[in-house]
C-alpha positions in Angstrom: 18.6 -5.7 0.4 14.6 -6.3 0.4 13.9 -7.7 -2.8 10.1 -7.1 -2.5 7.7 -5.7 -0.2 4.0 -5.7 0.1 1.3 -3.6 1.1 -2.2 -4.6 2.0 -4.3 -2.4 0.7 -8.1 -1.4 1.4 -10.7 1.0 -0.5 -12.4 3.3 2.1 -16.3 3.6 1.6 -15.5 7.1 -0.2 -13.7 5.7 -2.8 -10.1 6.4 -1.4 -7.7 3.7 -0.4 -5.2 2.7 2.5 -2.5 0.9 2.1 0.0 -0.3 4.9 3.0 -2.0 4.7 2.8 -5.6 5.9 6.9 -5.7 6.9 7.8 -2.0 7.6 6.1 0.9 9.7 5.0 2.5 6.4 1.3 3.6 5.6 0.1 5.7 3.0 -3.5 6.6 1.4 -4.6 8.2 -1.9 -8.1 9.4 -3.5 -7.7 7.4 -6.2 -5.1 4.4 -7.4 -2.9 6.6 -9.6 -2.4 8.5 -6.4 -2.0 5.5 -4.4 1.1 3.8 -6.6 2.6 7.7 -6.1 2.1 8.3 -2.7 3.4 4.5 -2.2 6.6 5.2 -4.3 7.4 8.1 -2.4 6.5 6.8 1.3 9.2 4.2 0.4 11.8 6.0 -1.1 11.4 8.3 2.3 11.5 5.4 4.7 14.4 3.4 2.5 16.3 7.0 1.7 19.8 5.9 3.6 19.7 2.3 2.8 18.8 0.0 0.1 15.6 0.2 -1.9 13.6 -2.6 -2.5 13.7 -3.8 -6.0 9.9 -4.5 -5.7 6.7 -3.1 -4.1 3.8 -5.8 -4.2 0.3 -3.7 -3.7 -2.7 -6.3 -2.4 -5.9 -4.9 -2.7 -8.0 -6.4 -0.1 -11.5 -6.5 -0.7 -13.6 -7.3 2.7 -17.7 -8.0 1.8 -20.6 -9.7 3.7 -23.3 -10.9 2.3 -26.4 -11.2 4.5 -28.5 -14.0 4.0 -26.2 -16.1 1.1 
């Protein structure tokens, strides 16, 4: 069993995020973070559903910004 996974997680310009897991083929998105963490609970539980669960799910928001002329 998977005691933790991750997922990297990015804010879209219209306020929605993405998040994709780092060690599985499982990607998910949501309008807002409540949605997120639900849509990411249920992706998993789809993708573990005839094996073990992981006892974790790590969310990393990744924040990518440029500043010009710092």
């Amino acid at each position: 069993m998977t005691s933790e996974i991750v997922f990297g997680v990015t804010q879209e310009g219209d306020g929605g995020y993405v998040a994709e897991c780092l060690s599985h083929d499982i990607f998910t998105q949501g309008d807002t973070w409540e949605q997120l963490r639900a849509n990411v609970r249920e992706a998993v539980s789809a993708y573990f559903f005839d094996q073990p669960k992981p006892a974790a799910v790590r969310l990393h928001l990744v924040r990518d910004e440029l500043l010009v002329g710092a």
